[in-house]
C-alpha positions in Angstrom: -6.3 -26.2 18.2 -9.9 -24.8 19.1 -11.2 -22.7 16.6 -11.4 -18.8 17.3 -15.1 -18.3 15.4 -17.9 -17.3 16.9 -16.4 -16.9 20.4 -17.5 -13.5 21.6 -14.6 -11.7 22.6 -14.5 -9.1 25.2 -14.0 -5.6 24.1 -13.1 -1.8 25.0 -13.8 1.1 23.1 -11.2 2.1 20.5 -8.5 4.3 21.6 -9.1 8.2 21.0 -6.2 8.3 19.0 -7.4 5.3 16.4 -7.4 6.6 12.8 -11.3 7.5 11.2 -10.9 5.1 8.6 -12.1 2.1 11.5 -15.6 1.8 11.3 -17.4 3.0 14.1 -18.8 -0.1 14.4 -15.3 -1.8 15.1 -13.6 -2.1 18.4 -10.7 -2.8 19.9 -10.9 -7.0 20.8 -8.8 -8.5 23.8 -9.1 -12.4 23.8 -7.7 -14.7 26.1 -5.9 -17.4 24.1 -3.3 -16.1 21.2 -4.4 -15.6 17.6 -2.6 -18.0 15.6 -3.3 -16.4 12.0 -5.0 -12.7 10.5 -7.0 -13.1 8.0 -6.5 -9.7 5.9 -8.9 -8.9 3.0 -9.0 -6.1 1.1 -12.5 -5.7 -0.9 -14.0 -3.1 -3.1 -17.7 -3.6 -4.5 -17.8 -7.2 -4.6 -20.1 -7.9 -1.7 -21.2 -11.0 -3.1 -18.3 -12.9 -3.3 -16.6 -11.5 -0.5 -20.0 -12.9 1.6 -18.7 -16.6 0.4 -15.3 -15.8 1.2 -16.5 -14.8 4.9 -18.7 -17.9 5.7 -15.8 -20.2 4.0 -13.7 -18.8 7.3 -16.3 -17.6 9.9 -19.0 -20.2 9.2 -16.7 -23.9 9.1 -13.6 -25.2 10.9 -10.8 -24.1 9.9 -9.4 -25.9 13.1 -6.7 -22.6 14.1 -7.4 -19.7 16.2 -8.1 -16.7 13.7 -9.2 -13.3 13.2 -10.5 -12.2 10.0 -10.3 -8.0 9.0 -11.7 -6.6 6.2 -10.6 -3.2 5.1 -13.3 -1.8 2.5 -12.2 0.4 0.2 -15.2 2.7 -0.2 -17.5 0.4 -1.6 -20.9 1.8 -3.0 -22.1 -1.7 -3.3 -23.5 -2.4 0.6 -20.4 -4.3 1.0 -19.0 -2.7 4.2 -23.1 -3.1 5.5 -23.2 -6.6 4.9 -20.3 -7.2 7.0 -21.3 -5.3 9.7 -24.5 -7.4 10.0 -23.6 -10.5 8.7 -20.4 -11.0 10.6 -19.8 -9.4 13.4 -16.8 -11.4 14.7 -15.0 -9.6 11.9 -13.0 -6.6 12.1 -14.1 -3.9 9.6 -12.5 -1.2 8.8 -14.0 1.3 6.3 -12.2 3.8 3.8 -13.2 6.6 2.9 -11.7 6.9 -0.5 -10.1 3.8 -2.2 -6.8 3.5 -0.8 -5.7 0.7 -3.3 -4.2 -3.0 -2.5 -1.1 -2.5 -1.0 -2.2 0.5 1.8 -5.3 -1.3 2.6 -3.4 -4.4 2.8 -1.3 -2.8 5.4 -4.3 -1.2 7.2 -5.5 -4.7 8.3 -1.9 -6.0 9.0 -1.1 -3.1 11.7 -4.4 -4.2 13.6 -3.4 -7.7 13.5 -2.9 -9.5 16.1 -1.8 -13.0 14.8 1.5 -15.0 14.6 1.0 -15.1 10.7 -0.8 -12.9 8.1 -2.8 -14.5 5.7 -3.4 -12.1 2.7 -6.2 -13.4 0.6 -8.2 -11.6 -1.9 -11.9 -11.8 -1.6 -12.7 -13.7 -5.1 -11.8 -16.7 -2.6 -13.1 -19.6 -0.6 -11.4 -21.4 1.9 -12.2 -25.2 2.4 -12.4 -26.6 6.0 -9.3 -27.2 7.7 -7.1 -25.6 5.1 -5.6 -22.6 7.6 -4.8 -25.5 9.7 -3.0 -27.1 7.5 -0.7 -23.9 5.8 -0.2 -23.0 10.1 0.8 -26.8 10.1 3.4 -26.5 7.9 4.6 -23.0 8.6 4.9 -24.2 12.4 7.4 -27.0 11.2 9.6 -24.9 9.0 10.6 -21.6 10.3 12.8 -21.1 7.8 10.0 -20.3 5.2 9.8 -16.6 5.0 5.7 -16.8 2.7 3.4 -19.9 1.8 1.3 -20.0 -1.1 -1.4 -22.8 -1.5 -2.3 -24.4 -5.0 -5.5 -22.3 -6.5 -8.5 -24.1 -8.3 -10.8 -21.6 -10.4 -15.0 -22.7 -9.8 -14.8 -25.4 -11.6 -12.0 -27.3 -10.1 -9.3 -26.3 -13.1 -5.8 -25.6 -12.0 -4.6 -21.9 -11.7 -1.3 -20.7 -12.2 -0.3 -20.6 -8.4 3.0 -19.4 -8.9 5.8 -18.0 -11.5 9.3 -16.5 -12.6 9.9 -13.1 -11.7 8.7 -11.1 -14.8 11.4 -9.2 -16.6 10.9 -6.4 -19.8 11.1 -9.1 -22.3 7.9 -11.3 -20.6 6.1 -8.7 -20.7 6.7 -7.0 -24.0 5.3 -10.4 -25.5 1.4 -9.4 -24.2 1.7 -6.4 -26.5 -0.3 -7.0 -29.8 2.5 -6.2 -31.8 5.4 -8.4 -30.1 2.5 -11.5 -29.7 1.9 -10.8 -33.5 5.6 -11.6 -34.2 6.3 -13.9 -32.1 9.4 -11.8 -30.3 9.5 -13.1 -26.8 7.6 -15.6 -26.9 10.3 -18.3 -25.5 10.9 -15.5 -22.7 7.1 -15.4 -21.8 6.4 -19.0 -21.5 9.4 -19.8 -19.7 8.1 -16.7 -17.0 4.5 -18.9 -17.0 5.9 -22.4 -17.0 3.9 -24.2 -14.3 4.7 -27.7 -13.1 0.5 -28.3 -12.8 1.0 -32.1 -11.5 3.5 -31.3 -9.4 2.6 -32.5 -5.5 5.6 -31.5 -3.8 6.2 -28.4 -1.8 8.9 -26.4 -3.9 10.6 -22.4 -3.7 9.5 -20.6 -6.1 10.1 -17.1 -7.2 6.7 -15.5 -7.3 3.6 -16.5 -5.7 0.0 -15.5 -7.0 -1.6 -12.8 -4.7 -4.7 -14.2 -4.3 -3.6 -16.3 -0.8 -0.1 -15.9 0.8 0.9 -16.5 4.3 3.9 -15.2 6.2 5.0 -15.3 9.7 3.8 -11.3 11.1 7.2 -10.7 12.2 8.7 -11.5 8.8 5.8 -9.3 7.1 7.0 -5.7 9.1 11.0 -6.7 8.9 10.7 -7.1 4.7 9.3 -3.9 4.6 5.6 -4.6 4.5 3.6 -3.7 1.0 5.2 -1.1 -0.5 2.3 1.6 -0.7 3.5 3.0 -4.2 1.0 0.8 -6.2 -1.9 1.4 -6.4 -2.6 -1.9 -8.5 -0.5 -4.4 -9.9 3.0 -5.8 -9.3 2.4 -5.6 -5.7 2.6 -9.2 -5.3 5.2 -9.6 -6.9 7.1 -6.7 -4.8 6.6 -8.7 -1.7 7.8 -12.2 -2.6 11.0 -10.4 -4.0 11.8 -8.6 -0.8 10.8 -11.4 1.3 12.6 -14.1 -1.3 16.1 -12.1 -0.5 16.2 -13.2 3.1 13.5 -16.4 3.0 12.6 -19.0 1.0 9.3 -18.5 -0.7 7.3 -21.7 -0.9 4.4 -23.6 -2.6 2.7 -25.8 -1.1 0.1 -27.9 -3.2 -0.9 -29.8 -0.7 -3.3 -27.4 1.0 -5.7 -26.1 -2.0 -8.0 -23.1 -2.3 -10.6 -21.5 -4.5 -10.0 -18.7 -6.4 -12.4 -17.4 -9.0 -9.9 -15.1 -10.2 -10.5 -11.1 -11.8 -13.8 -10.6 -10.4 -12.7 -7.5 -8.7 -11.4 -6.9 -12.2 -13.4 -7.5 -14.2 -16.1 -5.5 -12.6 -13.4 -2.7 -12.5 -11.9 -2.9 -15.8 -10.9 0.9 -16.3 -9.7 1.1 -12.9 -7.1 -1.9 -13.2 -6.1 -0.5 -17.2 -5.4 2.4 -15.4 -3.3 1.4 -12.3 -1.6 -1.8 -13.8 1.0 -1.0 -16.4 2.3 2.2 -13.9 2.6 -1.4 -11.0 4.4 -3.7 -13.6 6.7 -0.5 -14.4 7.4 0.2 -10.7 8.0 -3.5 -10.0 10.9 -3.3 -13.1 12.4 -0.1 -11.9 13.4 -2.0 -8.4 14.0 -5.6 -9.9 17.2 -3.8 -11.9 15.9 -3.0 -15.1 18.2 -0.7 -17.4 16.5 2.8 -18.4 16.8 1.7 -22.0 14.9 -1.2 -21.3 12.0 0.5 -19.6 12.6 3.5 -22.4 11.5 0.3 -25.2 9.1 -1.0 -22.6 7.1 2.1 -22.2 7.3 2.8 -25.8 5.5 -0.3 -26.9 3.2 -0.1 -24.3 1.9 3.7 -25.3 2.1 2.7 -29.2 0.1 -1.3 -28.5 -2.9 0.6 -26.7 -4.1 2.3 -29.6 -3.7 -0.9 -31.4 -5.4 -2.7 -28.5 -8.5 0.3 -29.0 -9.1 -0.5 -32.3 -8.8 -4.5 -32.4 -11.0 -4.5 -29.9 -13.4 -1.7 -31.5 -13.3 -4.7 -35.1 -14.5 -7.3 -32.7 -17.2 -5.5 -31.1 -18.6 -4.7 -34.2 -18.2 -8.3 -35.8 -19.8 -9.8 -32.9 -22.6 -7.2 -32.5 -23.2 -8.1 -36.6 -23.2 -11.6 -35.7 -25.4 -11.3 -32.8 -23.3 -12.2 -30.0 -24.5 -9.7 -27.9 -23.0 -10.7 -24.4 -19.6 -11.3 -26.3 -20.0 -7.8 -27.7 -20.7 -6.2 -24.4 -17.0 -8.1 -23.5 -15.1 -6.2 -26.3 -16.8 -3.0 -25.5 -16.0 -2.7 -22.1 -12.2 -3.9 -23.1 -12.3 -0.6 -25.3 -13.5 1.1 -22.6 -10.8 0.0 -20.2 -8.2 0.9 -22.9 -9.2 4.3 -23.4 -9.2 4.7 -19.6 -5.5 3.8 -20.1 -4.9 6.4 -23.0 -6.8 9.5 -21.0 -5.6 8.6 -17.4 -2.8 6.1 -17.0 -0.5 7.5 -19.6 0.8 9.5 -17.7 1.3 8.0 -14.3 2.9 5.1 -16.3 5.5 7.2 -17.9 5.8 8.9 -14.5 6.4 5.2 -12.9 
């Protein structure tokens, strides 16, 4: 297959009808040969790596006809400009206010044009001929409802690329004061056990977020991302709904880089905020029992404090000992917890 980047495509103005949030800049593409994948990105403030994750598609072979669209969520970091002048064979489409994963996710899929949707987070870089292979394999199974690819961090380390659906008791062993005991602990690594040498393709139940590919048709009949998280459990949400009808797949063979939480990192309240209220939401649907989310959202409120104040001792120690980048760590974890205790309480016992 030719590769779609950089023909020029010819184009007509956007239809009066098109929503505000498509940037002015973006219009409506007609090209002559059929997309075989959409590349959908959803980036907020991270301009610099989203710039490698563009030239790792736009700027090598990746040996498929592609389109690549960007939905910004109201970056303040230049972001949205850098793609408008760096890349211009992208589609952008700007937000006004951040919209959150799963609606901006959905933003780039109803402009799609491709047979398959590849969602990839923008912390990401692609190596040639790697789209070519996941449409390879897609192509010769049908069956396979989403594709996940094995993820390498910067160094070249493993990831987890995929996992056991989470349940309450997973879960509950991240607070500090079920990790403390040990309670759950056989629950939580069972949930993370990952097969790291494993070279097969195998169905899994839950692929990481950070690159999964699903035929476009399969995407709108599962129901799409469901646009009640904001942040967190989304993921997970998807390769349920899909895994009830398709197989859900990983498929080490094809590998890609994923630095992993740099969008989080940088945004630490934001994700404290919006990811307990997901992981809750995700809980509700898989079949959880009220009581269960009742002891759930119990430890949760009472382990933040805890969290606050462990984190509060370590920040002091380490600014005592000198450690001054470490201590900038611990303080913005505090910071990110009391985000959680002012403004995500109550969403997340609203969830």
């Amino acid at each position: 297959m030719s590769q779609l980047s950089p023909l020029t495509p010819t184009c007509t103005p956007p239809d009066e009808g098109r929503p505000p949030s498509v940037a002015s800049a973006a219009l409506v593409c007609h090209l002559g040969e059929p997309i075989d994948v959409s590349v959908c990105i959803v980036n907020w403030n991270c301009r610099e790596v989203l710039r490698g994750c563009l030239e790792s598609l736009l700027r090598q072979p990746q040996g498929v006809r592609l389109e690549v669209i960007v939905v910004d969520n109201a970056s303040s970091d230049g972001a949205a400009e850098m793609v408008e002048r760096e890349f211009p064979d992208a589609l952008l489409v700007r937000n006004r206010v951040n919209h959150g994963f799963a609606r901006a996710n959905n933003q780039a899929a109803r402009l799609a044009r491709g047979r398959y949707l590849f969602f990839l987070n923008n912390d990401t870089l692609v190596p040639p001929g790697a789209l070519r292979r996941l449409i390879a394999f897609a192509d010769a199974h049908p069956e396979i409802g989403l594709i996940g690819p094995r993820l390498r961090n910067g160094e070249g380390k493993l990831q987890f690329s995929y996992r056991r659906r989470p349940t309450v008791a997973t879960l509950l062993h991240r607070t500090t004061l079920f990790r403390w005991t040990g309670l759950f602990r056989r629950a939580y690594r069972r949930g993370r056990r990952h097969d790291a040498e494993l070279d097969a393709p195998r169905p899994v139940e839950v692929l990481m977020g950070a690159a999964m590919l699903l035929p476009r048709e399969v995407f709108f009949r599962c129901g799409a991302w469901d646009e009640g998280y904001t942040f967190g459990g989304e993921d997970m949400d998807l390769c349920a709904r899909v895994g009830r009808q398709h197989a859900v797949v990983y498929l080490p063979a094809v590998e890609i880089t994923h630095y992993g939480r740099m969008s989080t990192r940088q945004h630490l309240s934001y994700t404290a905020e919006h990811i307990p209220a997901g992981f809750v939401r995700f809980l509700r649907k898989s079949g959880s029992s009220p009581t269960a989310l009742l002891v759930y959202k119990l430890a949760i409120s009472l382990d933040a404090p805890l969290q606050w104040l462990a984190k509060g001792a370590q920040y002091l120690w380490r600014r005592a000992l000198g450690r001054h980048d470490k201590a900038a760590k611990s303080l913005l974890a505090m910071r990110a917890v009391a985000q959680f205790l002012r403004r995500g309480l109550v969403p997340f016992w609203k969830a």
